[in-house]
Backbone bond lengths (Angstrom), bond angles and torsions (degrees), N, CA, C in turn:
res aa  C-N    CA-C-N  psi(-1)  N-CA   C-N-CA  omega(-1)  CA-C   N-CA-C  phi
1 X - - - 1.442 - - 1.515 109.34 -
2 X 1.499 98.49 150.16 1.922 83.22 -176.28 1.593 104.11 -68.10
3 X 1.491 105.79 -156.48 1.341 115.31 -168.76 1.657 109.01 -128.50
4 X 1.145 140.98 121.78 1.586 110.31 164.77 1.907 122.41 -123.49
5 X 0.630 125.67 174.99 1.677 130.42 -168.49 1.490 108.82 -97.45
6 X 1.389 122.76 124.61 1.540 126.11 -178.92 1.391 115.49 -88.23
7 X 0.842 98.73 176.84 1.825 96.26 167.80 1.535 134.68 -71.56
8 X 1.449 112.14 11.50 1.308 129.32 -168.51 1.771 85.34 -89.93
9 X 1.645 111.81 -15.27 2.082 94.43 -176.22 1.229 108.36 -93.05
10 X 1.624 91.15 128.94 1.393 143.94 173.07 1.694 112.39 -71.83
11 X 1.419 111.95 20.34 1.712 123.62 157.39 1.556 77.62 45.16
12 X 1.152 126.60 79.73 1.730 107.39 154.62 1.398 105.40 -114.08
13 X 1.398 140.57 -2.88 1.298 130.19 175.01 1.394 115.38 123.91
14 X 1.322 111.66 -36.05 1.781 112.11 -133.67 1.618 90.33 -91.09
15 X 1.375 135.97 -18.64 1.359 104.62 -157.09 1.778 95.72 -94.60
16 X 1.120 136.17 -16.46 0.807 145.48 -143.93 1.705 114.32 -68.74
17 X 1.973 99.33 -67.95 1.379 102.44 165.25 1.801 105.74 -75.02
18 X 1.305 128.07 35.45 1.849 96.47 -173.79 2.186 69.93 -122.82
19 X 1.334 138.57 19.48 1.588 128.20 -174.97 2.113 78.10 -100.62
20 X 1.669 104.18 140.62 1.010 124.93 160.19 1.391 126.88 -81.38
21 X 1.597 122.72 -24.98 1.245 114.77 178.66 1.602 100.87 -123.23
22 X 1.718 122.04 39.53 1.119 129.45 157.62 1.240 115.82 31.93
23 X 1.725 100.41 68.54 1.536 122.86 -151.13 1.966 96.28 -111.49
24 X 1.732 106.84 -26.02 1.220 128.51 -159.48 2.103 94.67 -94.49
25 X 0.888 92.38 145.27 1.046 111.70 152.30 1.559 143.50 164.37
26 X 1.693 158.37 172.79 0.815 154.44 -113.07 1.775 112.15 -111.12
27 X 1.590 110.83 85.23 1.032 95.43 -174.49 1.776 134.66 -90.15
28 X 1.259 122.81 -141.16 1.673 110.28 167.37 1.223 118.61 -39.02
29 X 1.125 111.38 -79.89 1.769 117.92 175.75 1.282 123.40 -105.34
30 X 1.782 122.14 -10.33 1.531 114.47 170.96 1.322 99.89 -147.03
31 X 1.613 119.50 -172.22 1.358 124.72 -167.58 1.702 92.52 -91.55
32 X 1.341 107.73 138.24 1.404 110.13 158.52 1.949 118.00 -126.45
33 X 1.540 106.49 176.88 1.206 108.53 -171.33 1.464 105.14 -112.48
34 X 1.602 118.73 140.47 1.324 100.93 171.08 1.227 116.72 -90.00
35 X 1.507 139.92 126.60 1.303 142.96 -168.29 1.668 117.44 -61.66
36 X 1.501 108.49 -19.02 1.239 113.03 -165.38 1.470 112.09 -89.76
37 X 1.697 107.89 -12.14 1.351 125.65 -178.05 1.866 98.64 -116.11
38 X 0.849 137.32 5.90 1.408 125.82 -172.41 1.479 102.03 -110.24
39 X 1.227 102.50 119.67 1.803 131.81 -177.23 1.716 108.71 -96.66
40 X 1.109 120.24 -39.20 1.832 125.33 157.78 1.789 69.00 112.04
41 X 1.074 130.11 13.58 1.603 146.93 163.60 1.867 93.14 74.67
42 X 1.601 116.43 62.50 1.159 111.07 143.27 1.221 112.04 -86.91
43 X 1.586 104.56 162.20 1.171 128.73 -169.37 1.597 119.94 62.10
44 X 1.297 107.70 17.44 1.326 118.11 157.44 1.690 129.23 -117.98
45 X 1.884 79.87 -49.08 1.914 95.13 178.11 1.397 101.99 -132.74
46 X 1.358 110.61 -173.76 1.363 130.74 -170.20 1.895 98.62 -87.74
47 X 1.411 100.21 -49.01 1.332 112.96 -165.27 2.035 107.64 -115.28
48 X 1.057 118.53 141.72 1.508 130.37 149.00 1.922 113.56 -19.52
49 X 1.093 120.58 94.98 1.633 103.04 -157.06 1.739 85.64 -112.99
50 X 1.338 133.60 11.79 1.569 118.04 135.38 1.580 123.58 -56.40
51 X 1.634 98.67 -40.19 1.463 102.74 -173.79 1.271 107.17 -89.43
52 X 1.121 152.89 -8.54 1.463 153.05 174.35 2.046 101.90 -73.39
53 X 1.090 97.11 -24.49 1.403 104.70 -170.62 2.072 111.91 -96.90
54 X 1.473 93.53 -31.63 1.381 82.99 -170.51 1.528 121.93 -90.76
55 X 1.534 102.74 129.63 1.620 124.48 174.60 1.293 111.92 -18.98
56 X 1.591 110.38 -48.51 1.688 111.85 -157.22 1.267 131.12 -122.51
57 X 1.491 91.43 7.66 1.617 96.15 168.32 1.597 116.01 78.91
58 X 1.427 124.62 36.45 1.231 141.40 -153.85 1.570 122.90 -103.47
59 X 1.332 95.14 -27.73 1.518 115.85 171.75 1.663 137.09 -63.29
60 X 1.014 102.54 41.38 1.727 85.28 -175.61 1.519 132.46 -73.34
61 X 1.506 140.17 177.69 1.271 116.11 137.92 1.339 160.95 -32.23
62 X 1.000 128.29 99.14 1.651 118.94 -156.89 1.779 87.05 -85.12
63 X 1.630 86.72 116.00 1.396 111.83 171.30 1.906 117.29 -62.02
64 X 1.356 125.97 -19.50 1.134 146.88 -178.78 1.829 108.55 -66.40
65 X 1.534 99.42 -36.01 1.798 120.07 172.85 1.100 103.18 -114.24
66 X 1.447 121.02 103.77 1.228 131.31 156.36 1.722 112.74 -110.20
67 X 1.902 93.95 107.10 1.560 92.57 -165.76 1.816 95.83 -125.87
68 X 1.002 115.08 149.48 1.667 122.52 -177.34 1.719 102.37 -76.66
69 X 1.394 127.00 -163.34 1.516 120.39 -174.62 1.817 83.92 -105.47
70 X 1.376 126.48 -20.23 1.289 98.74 177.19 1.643 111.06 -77.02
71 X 1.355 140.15 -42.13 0.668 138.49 158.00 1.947 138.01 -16.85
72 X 1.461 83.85 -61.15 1.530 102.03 158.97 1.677 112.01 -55.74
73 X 1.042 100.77 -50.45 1.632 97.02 -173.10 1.126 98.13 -68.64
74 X 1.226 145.07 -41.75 1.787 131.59 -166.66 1.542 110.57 -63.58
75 X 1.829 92.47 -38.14 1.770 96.78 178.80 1.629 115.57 -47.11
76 X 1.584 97.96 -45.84 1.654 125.67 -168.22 1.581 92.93 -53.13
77 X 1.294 111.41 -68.20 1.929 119.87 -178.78 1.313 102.15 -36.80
78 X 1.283 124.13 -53.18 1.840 133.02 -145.29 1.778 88.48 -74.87
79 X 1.395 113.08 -61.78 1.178 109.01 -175.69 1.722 135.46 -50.18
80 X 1.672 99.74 -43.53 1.237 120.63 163.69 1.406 111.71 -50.27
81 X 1.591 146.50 -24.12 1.052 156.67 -135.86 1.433 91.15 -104.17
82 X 1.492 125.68 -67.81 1.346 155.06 -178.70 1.505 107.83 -40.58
């Protein structure tokens, strides 16, 4: 499932350049993720490497995308394609 950022982010920078399919980025008042690009970074890493990075623990599942790991991976293919 993708991932998205709550209001607990503290705009510190870091998750932004460490997303591979530059899914994250800087919205009105905090960083958000775009769901349509967020892979939870299969087919890149093992693990979520916004959340390995962020200070505050901000990241959860966005319950709105509920996607399986095959799923994710097809997203991962589709995008890579582009």
């Amino acid at each position: 499932m993708a991932l998205m950022i709550t209001d607990d982010c503290i705009n510190c920078d870091v998750c932004e350049p460490e997303c591979p399919n530059e899914a994250i980025s800087q919205g009105p008042e905090i960083y958000q993720i775009d769901p349509l690009r967020c892979t939870e970074c299969v087919g890149h890493y093992d693990t979520p490497q916004c959340r390995e990075v962020c200070p505050v623990d901000c990241i959860p599942n966005n319950p709105d995308y509920q996607e399986s790991r095959g799923q994710l991976q097809s997203k991962y293919e589709n995008l890579m394609r582009k």
